[in-house]
N, C-alpha and C positions, 0 to 999 in steps of 0.2 A: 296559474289556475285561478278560476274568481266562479263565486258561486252565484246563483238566477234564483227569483223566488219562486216557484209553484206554480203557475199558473191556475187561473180560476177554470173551472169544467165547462160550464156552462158554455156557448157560443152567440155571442153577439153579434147584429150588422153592424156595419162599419157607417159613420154618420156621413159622410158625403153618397151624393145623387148615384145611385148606381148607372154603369155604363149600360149599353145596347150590347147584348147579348152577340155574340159570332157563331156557329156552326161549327163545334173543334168534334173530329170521329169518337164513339169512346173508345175506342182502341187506341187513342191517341194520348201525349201526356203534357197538358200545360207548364213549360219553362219559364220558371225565373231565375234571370242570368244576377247574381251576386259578386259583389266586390267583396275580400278580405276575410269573408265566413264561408265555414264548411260545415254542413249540419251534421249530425250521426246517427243512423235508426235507433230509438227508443228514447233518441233526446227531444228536450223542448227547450228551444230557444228562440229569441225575437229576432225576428229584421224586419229593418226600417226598407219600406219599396218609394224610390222617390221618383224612377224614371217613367214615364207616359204608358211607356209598354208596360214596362209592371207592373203599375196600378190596373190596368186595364185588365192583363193575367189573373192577377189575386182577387179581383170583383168579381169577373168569371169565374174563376176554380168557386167562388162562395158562393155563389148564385147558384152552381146548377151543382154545389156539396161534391166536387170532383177534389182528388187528390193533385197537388205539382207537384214539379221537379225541380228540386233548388238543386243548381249548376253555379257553380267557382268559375269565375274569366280569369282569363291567364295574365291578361293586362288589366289593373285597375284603373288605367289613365282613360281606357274608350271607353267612349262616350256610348256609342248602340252598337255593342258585339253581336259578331254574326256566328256562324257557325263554326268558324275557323279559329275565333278569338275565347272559343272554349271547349273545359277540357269535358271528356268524352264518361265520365261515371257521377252521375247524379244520385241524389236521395228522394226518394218518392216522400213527400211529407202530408198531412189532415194539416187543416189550416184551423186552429184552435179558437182565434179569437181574432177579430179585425177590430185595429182602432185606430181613428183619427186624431190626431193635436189640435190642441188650442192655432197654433202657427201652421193649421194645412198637412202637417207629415202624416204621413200614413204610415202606421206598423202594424207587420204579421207576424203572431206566435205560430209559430209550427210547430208539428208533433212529426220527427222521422218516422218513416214506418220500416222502408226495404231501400236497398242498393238496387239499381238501374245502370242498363248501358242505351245511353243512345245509339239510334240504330241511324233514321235519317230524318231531318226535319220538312212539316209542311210546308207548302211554298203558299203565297198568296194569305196568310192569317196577319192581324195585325199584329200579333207578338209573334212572340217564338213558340212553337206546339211539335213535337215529334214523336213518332213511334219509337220505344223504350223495349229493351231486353229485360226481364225480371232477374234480378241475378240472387237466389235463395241464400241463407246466411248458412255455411256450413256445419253439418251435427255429429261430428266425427269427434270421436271419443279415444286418450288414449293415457299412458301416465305423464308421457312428457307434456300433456295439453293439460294436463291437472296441475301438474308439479307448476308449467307456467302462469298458470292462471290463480296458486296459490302465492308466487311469489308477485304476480303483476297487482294481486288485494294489496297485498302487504307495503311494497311499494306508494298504491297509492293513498292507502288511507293514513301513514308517515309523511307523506306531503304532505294532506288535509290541515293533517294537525298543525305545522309549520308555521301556515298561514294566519295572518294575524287576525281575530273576529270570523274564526269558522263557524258556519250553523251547525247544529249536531245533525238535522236531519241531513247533511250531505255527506256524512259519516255514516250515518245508519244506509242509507243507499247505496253505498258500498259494498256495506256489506251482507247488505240482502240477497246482493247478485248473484245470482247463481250459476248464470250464461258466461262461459269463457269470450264468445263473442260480445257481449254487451258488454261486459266487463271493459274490456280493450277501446269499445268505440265509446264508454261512458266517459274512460279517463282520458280518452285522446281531446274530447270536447274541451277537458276542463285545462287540458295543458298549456302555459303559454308560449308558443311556436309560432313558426310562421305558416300561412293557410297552405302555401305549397306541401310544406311536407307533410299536415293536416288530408290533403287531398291526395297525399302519394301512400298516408294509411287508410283510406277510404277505399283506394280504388287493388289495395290487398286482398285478394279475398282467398287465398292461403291461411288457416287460422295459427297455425303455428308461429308463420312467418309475421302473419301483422300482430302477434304476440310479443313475440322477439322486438320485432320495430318499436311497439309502444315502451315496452319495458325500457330498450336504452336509452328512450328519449327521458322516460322518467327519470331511469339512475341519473342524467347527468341534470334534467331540472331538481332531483333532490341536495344533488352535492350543492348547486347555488345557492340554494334555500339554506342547506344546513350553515353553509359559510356566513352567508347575509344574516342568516339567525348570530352564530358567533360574534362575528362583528359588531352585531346590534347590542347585545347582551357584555363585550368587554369596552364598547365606548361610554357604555350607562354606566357602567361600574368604575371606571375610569374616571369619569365627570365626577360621579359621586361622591369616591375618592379624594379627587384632587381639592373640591370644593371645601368638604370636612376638616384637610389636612392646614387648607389656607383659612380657617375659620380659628381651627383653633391656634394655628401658628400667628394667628395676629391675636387673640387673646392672649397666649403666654409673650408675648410682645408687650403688651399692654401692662399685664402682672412686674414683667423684669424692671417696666420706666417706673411704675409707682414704688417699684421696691429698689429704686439707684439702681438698681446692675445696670452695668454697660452693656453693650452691644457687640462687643465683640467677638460673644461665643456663639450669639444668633449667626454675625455674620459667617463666620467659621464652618457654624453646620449647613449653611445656604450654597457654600461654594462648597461641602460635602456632597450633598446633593447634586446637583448642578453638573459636576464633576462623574457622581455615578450616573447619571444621565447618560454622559457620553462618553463612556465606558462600555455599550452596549452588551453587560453581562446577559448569562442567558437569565430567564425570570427564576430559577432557586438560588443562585450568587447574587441578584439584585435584590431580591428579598431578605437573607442575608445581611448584606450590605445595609439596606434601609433601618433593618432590626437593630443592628450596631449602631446606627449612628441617632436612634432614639436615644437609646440607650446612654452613649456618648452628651446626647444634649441634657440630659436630667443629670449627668454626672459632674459635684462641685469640679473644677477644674485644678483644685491641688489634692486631687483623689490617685491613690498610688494605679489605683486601672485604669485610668484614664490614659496613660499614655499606653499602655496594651492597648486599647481596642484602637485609639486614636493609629500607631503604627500599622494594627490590622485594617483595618479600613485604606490606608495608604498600599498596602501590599494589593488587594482586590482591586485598588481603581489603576494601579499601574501596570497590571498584567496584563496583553494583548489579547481579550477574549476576541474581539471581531477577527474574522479570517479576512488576509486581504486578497486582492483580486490575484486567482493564478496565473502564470506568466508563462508563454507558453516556451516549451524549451526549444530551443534550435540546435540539431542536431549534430549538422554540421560540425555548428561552432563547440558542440562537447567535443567531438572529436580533435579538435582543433585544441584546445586548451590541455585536454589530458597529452595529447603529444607534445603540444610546448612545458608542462610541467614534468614526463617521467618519459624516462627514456628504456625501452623496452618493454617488458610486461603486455605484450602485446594481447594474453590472454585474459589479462582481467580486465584492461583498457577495453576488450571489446565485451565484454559480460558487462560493465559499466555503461555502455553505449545501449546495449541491449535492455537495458534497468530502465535508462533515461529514455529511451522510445515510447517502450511500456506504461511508464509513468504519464508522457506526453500524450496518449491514446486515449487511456483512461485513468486521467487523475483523481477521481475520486473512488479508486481502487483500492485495495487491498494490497500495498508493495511489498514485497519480501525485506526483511531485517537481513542488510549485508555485513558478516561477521570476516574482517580481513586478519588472517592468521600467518605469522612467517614471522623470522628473526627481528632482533631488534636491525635501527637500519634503513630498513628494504623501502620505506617508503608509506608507512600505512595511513599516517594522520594524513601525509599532505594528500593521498589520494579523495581522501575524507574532504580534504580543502578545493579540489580539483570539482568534485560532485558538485559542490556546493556552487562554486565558479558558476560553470556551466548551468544548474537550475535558477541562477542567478536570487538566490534564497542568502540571508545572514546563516552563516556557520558558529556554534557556538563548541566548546567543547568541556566534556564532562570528564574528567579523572576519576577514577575507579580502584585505581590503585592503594593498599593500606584500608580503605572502606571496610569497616569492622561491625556497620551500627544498622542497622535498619532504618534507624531515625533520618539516615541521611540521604536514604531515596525517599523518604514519603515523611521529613518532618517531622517535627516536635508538636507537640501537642501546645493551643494558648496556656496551659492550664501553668505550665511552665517558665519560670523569671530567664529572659532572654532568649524563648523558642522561636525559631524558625521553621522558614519551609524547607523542606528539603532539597538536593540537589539540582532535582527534574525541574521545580519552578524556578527556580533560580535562577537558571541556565535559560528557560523559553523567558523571564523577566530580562536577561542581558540581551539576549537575542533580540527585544520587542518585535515579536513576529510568532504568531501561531502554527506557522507553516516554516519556522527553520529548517537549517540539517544540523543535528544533534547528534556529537561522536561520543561514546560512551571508547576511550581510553584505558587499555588494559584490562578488563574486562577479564583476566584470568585471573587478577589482584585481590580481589575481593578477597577478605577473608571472613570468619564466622564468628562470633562474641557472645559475653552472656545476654546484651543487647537486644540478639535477635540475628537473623541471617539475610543479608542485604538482598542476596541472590535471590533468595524466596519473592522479595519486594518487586524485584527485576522483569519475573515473572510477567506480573501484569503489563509493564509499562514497554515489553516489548511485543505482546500480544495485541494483534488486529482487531481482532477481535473483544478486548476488555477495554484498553485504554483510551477509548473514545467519552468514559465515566470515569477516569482516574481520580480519584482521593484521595489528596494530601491532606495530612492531621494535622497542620497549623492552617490551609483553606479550611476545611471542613465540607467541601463543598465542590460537586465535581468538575473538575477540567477535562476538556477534550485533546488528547494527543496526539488522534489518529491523523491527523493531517502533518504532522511531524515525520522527518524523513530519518528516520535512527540506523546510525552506523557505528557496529563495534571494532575494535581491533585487539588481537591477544596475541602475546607469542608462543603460547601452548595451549591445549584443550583439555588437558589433560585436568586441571584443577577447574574446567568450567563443569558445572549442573547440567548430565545428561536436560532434565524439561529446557534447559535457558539455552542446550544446543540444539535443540527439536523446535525454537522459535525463530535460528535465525540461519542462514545458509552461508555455507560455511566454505570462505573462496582461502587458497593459499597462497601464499607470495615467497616465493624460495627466495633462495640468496640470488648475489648475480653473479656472472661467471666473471676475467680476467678482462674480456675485451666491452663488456657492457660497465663494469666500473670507471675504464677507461675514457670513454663515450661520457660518463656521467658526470666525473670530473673535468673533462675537457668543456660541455655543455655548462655544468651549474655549479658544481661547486669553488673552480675556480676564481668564476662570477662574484660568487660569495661571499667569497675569502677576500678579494680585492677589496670589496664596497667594506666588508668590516674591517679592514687595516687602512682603510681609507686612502687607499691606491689605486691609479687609475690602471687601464688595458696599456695604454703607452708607456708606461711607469714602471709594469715590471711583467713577467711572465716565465711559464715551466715550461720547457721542452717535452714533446708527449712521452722520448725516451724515460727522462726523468720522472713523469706522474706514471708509467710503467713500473719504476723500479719502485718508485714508493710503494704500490700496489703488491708487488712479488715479496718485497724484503721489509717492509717497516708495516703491513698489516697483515691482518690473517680473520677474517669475519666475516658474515654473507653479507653484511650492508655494507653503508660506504662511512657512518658517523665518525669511527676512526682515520681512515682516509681523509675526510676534510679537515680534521685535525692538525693530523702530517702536513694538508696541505698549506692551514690554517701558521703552524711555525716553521715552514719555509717562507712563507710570505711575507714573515714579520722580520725575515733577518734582513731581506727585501726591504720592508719600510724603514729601516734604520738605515740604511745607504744612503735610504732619498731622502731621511729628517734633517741625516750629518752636512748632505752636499755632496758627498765623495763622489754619487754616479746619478747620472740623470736617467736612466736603465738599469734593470737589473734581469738576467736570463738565466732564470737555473738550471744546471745543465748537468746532468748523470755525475759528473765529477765534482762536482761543488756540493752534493746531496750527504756528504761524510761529511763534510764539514758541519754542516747545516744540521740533521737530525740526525749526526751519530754514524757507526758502522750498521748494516743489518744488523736486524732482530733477527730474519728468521732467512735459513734457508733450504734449496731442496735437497732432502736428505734421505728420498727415496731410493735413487742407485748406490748408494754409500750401506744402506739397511739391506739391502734385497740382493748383494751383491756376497754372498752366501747363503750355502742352504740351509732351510730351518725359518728363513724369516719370510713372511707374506704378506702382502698391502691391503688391510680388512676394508669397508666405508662404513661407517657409523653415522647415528643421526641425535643430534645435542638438540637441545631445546633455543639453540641460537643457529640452528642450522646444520646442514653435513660437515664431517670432518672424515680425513683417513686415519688409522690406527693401522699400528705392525703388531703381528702376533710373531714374536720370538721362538722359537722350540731349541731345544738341546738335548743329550744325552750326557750322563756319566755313568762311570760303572755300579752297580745297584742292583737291585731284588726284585726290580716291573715294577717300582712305586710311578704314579703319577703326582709330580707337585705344580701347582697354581699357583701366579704370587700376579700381583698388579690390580691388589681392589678388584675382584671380581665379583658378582652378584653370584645367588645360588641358577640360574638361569642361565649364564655365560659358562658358569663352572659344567655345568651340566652338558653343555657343548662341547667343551673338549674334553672329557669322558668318553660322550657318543663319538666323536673324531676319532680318537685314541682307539675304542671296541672295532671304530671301522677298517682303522688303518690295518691291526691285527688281524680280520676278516677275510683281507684284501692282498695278507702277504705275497704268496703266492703269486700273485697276478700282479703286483707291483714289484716282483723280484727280490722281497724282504726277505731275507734267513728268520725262521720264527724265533728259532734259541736268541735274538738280537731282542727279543721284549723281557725274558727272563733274567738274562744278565746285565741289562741298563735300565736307571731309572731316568724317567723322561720331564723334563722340566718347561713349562708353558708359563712364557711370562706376556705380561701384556705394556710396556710402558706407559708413563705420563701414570705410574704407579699412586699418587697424591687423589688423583680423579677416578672417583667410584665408576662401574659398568655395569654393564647388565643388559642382558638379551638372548635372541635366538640366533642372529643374523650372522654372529662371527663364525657361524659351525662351518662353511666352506672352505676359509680363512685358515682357519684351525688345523681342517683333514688337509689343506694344501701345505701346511706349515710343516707338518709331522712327514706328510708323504717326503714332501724337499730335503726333509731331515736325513729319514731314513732312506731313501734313494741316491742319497749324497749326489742332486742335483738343483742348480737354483733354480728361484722363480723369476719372470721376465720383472726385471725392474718399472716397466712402462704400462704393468697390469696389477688391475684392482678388481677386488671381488666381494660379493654379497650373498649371503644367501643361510636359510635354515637346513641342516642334512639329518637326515631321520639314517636308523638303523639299515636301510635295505638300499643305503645307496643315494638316494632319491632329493633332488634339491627343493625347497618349501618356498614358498613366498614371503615376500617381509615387508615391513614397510619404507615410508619414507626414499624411496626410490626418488625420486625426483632430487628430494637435496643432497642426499650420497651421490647423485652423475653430477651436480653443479659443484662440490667439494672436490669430485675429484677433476673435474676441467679444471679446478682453477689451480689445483695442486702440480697441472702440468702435466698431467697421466695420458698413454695414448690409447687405451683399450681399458674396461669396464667387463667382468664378467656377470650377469643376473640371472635368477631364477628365469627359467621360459617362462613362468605363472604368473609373470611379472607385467609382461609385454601390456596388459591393458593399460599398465601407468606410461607407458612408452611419449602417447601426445602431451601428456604433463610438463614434459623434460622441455626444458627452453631449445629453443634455435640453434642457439648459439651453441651450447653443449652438446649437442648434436652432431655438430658439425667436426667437433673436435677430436669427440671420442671414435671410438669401436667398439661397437655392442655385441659382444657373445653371448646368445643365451642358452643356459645349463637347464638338461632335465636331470643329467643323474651327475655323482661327483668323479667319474670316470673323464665326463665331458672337459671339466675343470682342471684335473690332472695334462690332459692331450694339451688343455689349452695355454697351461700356465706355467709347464716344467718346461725348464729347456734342455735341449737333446742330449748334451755330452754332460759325464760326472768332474764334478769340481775336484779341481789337481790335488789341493789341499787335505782336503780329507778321506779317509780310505773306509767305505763302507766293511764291517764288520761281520 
């Protein structure tokens, strides 16, 4: 926008010889065809008329006091536009003031009056002359015409101001206006656009709409302005700045030569600077920075803070504030790495894949906190290692575990002899990357102090939403994390902060079964164990019989870390063959494995337990994953005592009560003599007696155990059961289903009984266990009974 002075009132002739008059109708309207301006009714502005015809037009219209028609060509390059070379809505204009130049040019103030449509031009005139449509300004009143024409002032008189050397009276004219239409054509004049779209709000005569139009052209000439104002105002300040700092930095220059000091500590604070230069902090850590390292300069140099601030200033300039360019992920190749790293898990490998899409779509998103929970083992960091792979980002990794302090997610204070920052910086300073993937390790470790509660700290830095201003207390000053890709892993939830489990989503990684260890070891850990005994694949090797039996007899875990173990000192008896010379091979083979790591630890000693009545094969779920348990039962002669023994919890105990109330319940209908509770007391043991219990789960276990008991019939050695029994029969749901069916695959079991209520966790359960098992599912403990007693009474004992 640029402002025009006033023109004078008065009307003068123009000093050159006036032309010979032509005969134009007055129903007719004298055209002057214009380059590059668009006039606006109510405005005054000048043009310059330099072409034969237009001078000729404009001496006319003054001569006989007639009004023209200033008309926009659509091409500024032709030379004498015709009718075709222009566009079709003119401004009727009064010719204010004619004057001539020192150098021949002729200029005409016009005063717009109305909008015109050309209709058709005369033929045979020396210029251009045509009959016009009057097209009236519209007076149509409403709120939305108010509301716009209050915000289209507002707008423009915010521009006015902008500009540098405003006159006030083009501010006062603003807001004199009182016409929603003059208003729109006043500021459209004053906009800098191009005359096209100038002419395409002329020829509006919708008020709403050419409302609308002006305004958006404003807002986005405002944003220019305001920016080009910014810029203007931080280069001055800048200059200003820099000038001062190098004025006085060569006076205390000057001071340190007359008083001998060397140069050494000038130099020092120059490559400080220099240094936070291109550090690219954002400006409140640059500011910061700069305050330090004043501060550092006026400080003697055997001053006991001097090496504080000096270290702080090293921590600021070496932490990767700049993000660097994102990389875009290929998906592919994630898929491709997580299967060349883990073998199975095929459900979180694709929630992984599904993460990294996500992420690849809209990186500058909001990603979910992935929280990987399952046994020790199963795979969880390297998954963490795998992500990272695949987004092709540095992996850094945070331990968590034993973290007692607060201080150690969010730093020590400087105020402190040897503080630091805390974990979180630490970890993106190893990493030097703002954009790492950061595993937050055991994450169920944490514990709480008089310190402070870490967990609490945690809070922030795994929220989306907070940690894009995290505050470390030895920074002081905020980092951005949200570009940080945080992955936790725990093997329980149980000690995690309901808030810190509502911030991250929460994936599970059961054990693995019998035949996926298998696989795993033959894949990787074998690999493994080679390269660290320093053996090659020709050198030595397991028979898969053999990493079978290790699997069955020498571990018992849902992971594989003891597995590589075993398979870790088979190998080494392997590498002492090949150190001695005795064998240029070595093949371990089922038969050499006794020699090697001993007889079995462990065997299966399901049919040996279950192979009398009374005993029944429970599933239990550890915080290292599922396991089976037997619930014992017995009778002796007695008074109907019930006793418990095997570390039970009041929860467990309370199970087989309710078992015991049901079995009695149920005489009748299970063929029990009642006087058989009277005269014996019933004894419920639970082995592995050393290991506390506790739960709902074993109550099916339980009523099976006792039924077995007292029906003097066993239970099917090849079946395992789960489940809560309430008073009326009725089997309850429980949890942990998933790692109870993978405990009992790998335990060798052919049949699994579960609650029906259960079936939702059904696609949880891996593939493989699946495939092995036989899923009964129980609504009442009747179902349990039919499914679990076998038909004929055992020779041995004689029901009572």
């Amino acid at each position: 926008m640029s402002a025009i002075s006033e023109p004078p009132a008065s009307v003068s002739s123009h000093a050159g010889a006036p032309t010979e008059s032509v005969p134009i109708p007055k129903d007719a309207l004298i055209i002057v065809p214009v380059r590059n301006t668009v006039l606006f009714p109510g405005v005054v502005a000048p043009i310059t008329v330099a072409r034969p015809k237009s001078i000729a037009a404009a001496q006319q219209a003054l001569r006989e006091q007639r009004s023209i028609g200033i008309l926009l060509q659509r091409n500024a390059e032709v030379e004498d536009p015709g009718r075709d070379d222009l566009y079709r809505i003119c401004t009727i204009a009064n010719i204010v003031r004619y004057i001539t130049g020192p150098d021949e040019t002729h200029h005409i103030i016009c005063q717009g009056v109305q909008r015109a449509r050309v209709l058709d031009y005369l033929p045979g005139t020396p210029f251009l002359a045509a009959r016009v449509l009057h097209i009236p300004e519209p007076t149509t009143s409403s709120p939305e015409i108010e509301a716009r024409f209050l915000n289209l002032r507002r707008q423009a008189i915010e521009a006015i101001q902008l500009l540098p050397q405003t006159p006030p009276e083009l501010i006062a004219a603003f807001e004199a206006t009182t016409s929603p239409a003059a208003l729109a054509d006043l500021a459209t004049s004053y906009m800098d656009i191009k005359p096209q779209e100038k002419q395409e709000i002329l020829e509006t005569i919708d008020l709403s709409l050419r409302m609308e139009k002006v305004s958006a052209h404003l807002a986005e000439r405002l944003e220019v302005l305001r920016l080009t104002n910014e810029i203007g105002q931080k280069t001055r300040a800048a200059f200003d700045e820099r000038q001062r700092e190098a004025i006085l930095r060569e006076q205390m220059a000057t001071i340190q030569r007359q008083l001998g000091e060397g140069d050494g500590k000038a130099q020092e604070v120059a490559e400080l600077n220099e240094a936070i230069a291109k550090a690219q902090m954002p400006p409140e850590a640059e500011s910061q920075a700069r305050k330090e390292v004043r501060r550092y300069e006026r400080m003697p140099e055997a001053a006991a803070e001097a090496g504080m601030v000096r270290s702080y200033l090293d921590w600021l300039i070496d932490l990767p504030w700049s993000l660097p360019p994102e990389k875009t992920i290929d998906i592919p190749e994630a898929r491709r790495i997580l299967d060349e790293d883990h073998f199975g898990l095929e459900k979180i490998k694709s929630r992984i894949v599904e993460y990294l899409a996500v992420r690849k779509l809209a990186p500058q998103g909001k990603a979910p906190i992935l929280c990987f929970v399952g046994p020790p083992g199963v795979g969880k960091t390297s998954l963490g290692q795998s992500i990272a792979r695949a987004m092709d980002r540095p992996f850094v990794r945070v331990s968590l575990g034993g973290v007692h302090d607060e201080a150690e997610i969010r730093g020590h204070r400087r105020t402190y002899i040897g503080a630091l920052p805390g974990n979180i910086i630490q970890a993106i300073k190893k990493a030097g990357s703002r954009n790492c993937v950061m595993m937050f390790d055991e994450i169920d470790k944490m514990g709480r102090g008089i310190q402070g509660d870490p967990s609490a700290a945690m809070l922030e830095v795994l929220d989306p939403e907070q940690n894009s201003t995290f505050r470390d207390n030895y920074l002081g000053v905020p980092f951005d994390l949200s570009h940080v890709v945080f992955i936790a892993t725990a093997n329980m939830l149980d000690t995690v902060p309901g808030p810190l489990q509502d911030r991250m989503e929460i994936i599970s990684l059961p054990g693995y079964t019998e035949d996926e260890k298998l696989e795993i070891a033959r894949r990787y850990l074998v690999r493994r164990q080679l390269e660290a005994n320093g053996l090659k694949p020709e050198q030595a090797e397991i028979e898969v019989e053999a990493l079978r039996l290790i699997i069955r007899g020498y571990t018992r875990e849902a992971g594989v870390r003891s597995l590589e173990r075993e398979i870790g000192r088979a190998l080494r008896r392997a590498a002492v063959q090949i150190a001695e010379g005795s064998s240029n091979k070595v093949t371990l083979t089922v038969k050499d494995l006794t020699a090697v790591l001993g007889p079995p630890r462990f065997e299966g000693e399901i049919a040996m337990r279950t192979s009398v009545p009374g005993v029944a094969t429970g599933l239990a779920w550890t915080p290292v994953g599922g396991d089976i348990l037997f619930i014992e039962a017995t009778r002796v002669p007695g008074k109907g005592a019930l006793i418990l023994t095997g570390q039970l919890g009041d929860v467990m105990r309370e199970s087989a009560q309710a078992a015991l109330t049901l079995a009695k319940s149920r005489a009748s209908q299970l063929g029990i003599e009642p006087s058989l509770f009277e005269k014996s007391d019933i004894h419920v043991h639970v082995p592995a007696g050393a290991t506390p219990k506790d739960g709902p789960s074993a109550g099916v276990a339980m009523f099976t155990a006792l039924a077995s008991l007292l029906t003097n019939r066993t239970v099917r050695s090849d079946t395992a059961m789960t489940g809560e029994i309430s008073l009326r029969g009725l089997v309850l749901p429980v949890g942990g289903i998933k790692e109870k069916v993978v405990a009992a695959a790998a335990a060798g079991l052919a049949r699994v009984m579960l609650p029906a209520r259960n079936r939702r966790d059904f696609d949880e359960i891996p593939q493989g266990a699946r495939d092995k098992l036989e899923f009964i599912w129980l609504d009442r403990v009747d179902d349990a009974i039919a499914e679990a007693l076998e038909d004929g009474r055992h020779a041995d004992v004689a029901a009572k």
